[in-house]
N, C-alpha and C positions, 0 to 999 in steps of 0.2 A: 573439632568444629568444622564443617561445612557450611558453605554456600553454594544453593542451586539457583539457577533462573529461567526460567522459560520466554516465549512469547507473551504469555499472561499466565499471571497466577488468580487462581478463584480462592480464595480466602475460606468460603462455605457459607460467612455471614455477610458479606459484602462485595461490593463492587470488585469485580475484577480489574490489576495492576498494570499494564503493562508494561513486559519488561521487567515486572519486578525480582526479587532478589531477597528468599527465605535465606535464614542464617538459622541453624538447627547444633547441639549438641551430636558428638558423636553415636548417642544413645536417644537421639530422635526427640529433645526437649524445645522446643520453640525458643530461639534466642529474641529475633526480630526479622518484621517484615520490612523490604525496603523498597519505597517508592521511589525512583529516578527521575521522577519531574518534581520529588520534594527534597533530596536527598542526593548530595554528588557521590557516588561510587566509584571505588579500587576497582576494575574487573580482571584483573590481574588472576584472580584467585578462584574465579565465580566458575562454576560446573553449568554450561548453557548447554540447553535443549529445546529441540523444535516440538511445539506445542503448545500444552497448556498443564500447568501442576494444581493440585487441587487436593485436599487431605483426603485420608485410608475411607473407604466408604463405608456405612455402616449399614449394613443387612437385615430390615425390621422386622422380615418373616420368612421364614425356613422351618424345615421339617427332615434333619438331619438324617435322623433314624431311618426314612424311606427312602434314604440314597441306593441301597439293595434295586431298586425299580425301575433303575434306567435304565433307560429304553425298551420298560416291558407293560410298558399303559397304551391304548393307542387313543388315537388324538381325537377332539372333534365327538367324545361322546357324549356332552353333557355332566351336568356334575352328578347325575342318580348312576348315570356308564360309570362313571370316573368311579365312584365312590363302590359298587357292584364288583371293577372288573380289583381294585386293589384288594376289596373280602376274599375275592376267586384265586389270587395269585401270591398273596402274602405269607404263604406254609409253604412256601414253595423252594423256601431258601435256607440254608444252613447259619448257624451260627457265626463262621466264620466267613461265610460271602457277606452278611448285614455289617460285621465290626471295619474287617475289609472296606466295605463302600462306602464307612463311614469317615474312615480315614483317609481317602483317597479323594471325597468329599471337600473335606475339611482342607486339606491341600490346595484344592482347585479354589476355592474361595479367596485363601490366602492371594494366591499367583495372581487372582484376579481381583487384588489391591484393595480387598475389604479385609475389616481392623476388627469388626463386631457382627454379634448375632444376635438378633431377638428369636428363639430356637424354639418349635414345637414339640413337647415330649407325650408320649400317652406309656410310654418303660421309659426303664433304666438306659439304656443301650449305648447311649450317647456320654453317659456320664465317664466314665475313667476317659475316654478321650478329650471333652471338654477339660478336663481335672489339670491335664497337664500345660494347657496356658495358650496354648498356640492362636489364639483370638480369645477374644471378650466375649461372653455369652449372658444373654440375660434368659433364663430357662422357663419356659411358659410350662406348666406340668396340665393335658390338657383333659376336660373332662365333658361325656357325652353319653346321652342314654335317654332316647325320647319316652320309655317305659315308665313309667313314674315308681312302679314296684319297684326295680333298680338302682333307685337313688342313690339309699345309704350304702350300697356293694360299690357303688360308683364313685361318690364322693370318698370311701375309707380307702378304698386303691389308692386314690389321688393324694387324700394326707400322708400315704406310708409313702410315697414316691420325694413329695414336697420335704419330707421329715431326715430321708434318705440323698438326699443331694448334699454336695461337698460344701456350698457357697450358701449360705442362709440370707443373704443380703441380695443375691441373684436369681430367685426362683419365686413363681407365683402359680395360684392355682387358677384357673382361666377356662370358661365357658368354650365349647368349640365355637359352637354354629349358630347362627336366628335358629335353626329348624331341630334340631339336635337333643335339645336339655330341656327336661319336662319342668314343669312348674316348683315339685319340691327339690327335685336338683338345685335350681335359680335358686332357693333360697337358703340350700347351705354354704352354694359357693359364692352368694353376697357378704354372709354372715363373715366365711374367712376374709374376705379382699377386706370389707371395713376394718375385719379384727391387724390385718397386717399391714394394712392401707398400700396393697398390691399395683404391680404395674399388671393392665388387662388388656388381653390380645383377643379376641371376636372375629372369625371369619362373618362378615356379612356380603348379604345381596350379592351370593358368586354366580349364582342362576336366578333366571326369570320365577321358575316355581317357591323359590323362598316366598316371595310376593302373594304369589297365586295361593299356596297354603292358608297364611293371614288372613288374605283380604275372601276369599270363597271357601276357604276346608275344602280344596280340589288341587289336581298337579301331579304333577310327578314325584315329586317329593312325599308329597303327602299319600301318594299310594307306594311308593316305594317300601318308606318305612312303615307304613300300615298304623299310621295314628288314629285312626276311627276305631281300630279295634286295642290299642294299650290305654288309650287316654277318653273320657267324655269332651275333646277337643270342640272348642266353641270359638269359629273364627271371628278376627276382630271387626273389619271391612278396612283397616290398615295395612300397610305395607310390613315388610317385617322387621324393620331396625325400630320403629316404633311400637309397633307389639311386642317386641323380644325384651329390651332396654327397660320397659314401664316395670317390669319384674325386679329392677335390680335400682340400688339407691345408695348414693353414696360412693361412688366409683372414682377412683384416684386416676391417673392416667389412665387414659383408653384408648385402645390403637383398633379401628375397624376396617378389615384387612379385605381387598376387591373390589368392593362396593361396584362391579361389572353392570348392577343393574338399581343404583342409587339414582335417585334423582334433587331437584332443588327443594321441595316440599322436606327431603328426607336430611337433607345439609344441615338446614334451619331450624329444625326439630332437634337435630343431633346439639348442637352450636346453645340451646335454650338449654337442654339437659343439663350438660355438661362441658364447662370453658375448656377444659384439659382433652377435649376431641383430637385425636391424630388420627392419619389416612393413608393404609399403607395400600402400595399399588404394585401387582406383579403383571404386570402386562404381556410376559410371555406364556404365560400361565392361564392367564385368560381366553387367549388363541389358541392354546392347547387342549384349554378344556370346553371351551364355549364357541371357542372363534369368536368372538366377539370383546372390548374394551371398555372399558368406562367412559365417560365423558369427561374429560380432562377436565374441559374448559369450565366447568362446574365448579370445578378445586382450585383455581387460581389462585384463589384467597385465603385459602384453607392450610393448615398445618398438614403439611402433605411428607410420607416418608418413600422409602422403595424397600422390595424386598424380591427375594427371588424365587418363592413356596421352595418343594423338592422336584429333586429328580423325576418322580411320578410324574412328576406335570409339566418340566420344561425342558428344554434342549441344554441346557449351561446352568453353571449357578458363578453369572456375572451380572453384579449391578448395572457396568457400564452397557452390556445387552439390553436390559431393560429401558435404560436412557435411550437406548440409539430408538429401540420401538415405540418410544413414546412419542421422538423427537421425529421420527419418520409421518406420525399420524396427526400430532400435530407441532406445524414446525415454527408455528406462530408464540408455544412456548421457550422462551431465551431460555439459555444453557446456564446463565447465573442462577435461575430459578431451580433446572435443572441439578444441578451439583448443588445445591439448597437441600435438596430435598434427599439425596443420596447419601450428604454427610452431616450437616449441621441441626438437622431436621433431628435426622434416627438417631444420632447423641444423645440431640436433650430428651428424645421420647423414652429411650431405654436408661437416661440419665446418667450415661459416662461423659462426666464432667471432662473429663481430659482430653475426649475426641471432639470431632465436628467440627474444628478450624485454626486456623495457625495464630493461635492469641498466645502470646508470652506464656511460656512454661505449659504449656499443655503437649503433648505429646501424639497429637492426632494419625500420624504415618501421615507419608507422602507418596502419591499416584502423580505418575505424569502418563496425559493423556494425546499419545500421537495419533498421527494421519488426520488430523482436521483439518475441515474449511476453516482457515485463520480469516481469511476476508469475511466472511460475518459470523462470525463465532458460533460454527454448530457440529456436530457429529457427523460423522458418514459412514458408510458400512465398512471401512478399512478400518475406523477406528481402535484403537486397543491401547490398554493402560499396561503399565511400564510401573513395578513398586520399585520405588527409588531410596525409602526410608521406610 
């Protein structure tokens, strides 16, 4: 048995303690939390630390496989650059450099006190390493092909992939992009998600031209992939989480990942569709690929996660980095919010009941989080997380 304490403990679901005093099993099982202005404490025994403790983060969106990339995308081109310059450079790597950076990957996640993954696959690649436990992975197996002719080549990959994973409880088959999957695509991988009543992962609105496609049949996007000429493409005069979405019916969980270029019209739609809406935010990734951010202040309300994309796209693969750049842009959102949305959020979205906060017998891991402004409780750039359990 341990007890740890810090400055303050964030719970994930609730108000921060302070002062409080986790009591944890030797193998990391939530004994009790303990509050010192309800509760006299022994401290005799207690392991103090300056900071703040807070459970294992959980990681909504990542792209494992493309950890091979780091530091070979360059920044600031857009998502048509972004998406262009990984076709250009993707054969570029051996077998054993991709398994390699996948493991080394996976490592750095760990160190950097995140417990789970909500994971993009389009192969295998990831799988024997996932297989052996080192986190929690819930495996999005992902599927794309704005051709309409390549549907069923597309959708059969994706079930021999879905059919071929170790975890049948952990894997779903999941649309990439608004701009991506042609009309009969949409409707074989609706057909699976109702059939297996799937958790769904959706990059939306990562660029301006997702929009622009929709609402005009013009863009960058829309000439990139060259849809005037695979599809009789008929734009909606909507935006694209609402023309994309109308395709698809019956969707269990859904996580819409970026949202860089979302606004309130597009919240409110989302929120009508579907009660089970979650909102995953990579903010270093968004600078990296857009230079530009969401509007936080939109989501306040919102079932909101974090995630970290890949390598391709950001400098680290740390939660707490993500936190600090959010907290940097805006610092009017509190840190309880914050660590909300890092752990007890992406639990319940990927639905590892055990993670997400220190409630009796759950097993969340334990992050302590140094170098903060303890005077009003927020991040700064020296921050950095310490896995304790």
């Amino acid at each position: 048995m341990k007890k740890i304490s810090a400055d303050y403990i964030f719970p994930g679901n609730s108000s921060p303690i302070k002062n409080g005093v986790l009591i944890i099993e030797d193998n990391g099982v939530v004994i009790d939390l303990l509050d010192p202005q309800k509760k006299e404490i022994n401290w005799d025994d207690v392991e103090i630390h300056n900071g703040i403790i807070c459970p294992g983060f959980v990681n909504t969106h990542c792209h494992l496989e493309l950890s091979y990339l780091k530091n070979q995308i360059s920044e600031q081109t857009q998502l048509h650059g972004f998406i262009k310059e990984i076709i250009t450079k993707r054969n570029e790597f051996t077998e054993e450099q991709r398994l390699n950076a996948i493991i080394e990957a996976e490592l750095e996640m760990k160190n950097n006190g995140i417990v789970a993954v909500g994971d993009i696959s389009n192969g295998n690649s990831t799988f024997e390493q996932k297989g052996k436990g080192n986190l929690f992975y819930h495996t999005f197996i992902e599927v794309f092909g704005s051709d309409p002719k390549i549907a069923d080549e597309a959708f059969n990959q994706a079930t021999k992939l879905f059919n071929e994973y170790f975890d049948a409880q952990r894997v779903s088959i999941t649309p990439h992009a608004t701009y991506s999957v042609s009309d009969p695509l949409s409707l074989l991988i609706n057909k699976h998600c109702i059939t297996n009543k799937s958790l769904v992962s959706i990059h939306n609105q990562e660029t301006a031209s997702e929009n622009e496609l929709y609402k005009n049949g013009s863009g960058n996007l829309f000439e990139f992939l060259e849809i005037a000429k695979k599809t009789n493409f008929k734009h909606t005069g909507e935006n694209a989480l609402a023309s994309f979405l109308k395709k698809y019916e019956k969707l269990n969980h859904t996580l819409l990942v970026h949202n860089t270029f979302t606004d309130k019209e597009d919240i409110n739609w989302a929120k009508n569709y579907n009660s089970d809406i979650y909102w995953a935010f990579c903010p270093n990734a968004n600078l990296y690929i857009e230079n530009k951010l969401p509007n936080f202040q939109l989501f306040i309300n919102e079932k909101c996660t974090i995630g970290t994309d890949s390598y391709a796209s950001n400098w680290s693969l740390s939660v707490l980095d993500e936190l600090k750049t959010i907290s940097k842009s805006n610092p009017e959102i509190d840190l309880e919010a914050l660590i909300k949305w890092a752990t007890y959020n992406g639990a319940k979205f990927l639905k590892f009941n055990q993670l997400g906060s220190f409630k009796k017998g759950k097993t969340p891991g334990v992050n302590l989080i140094e170098n903060m402004n303890l005077n009003n409780l927020t991040l700064t750039k020296k921050s950095r997380v310490k896995v304790l359990a």
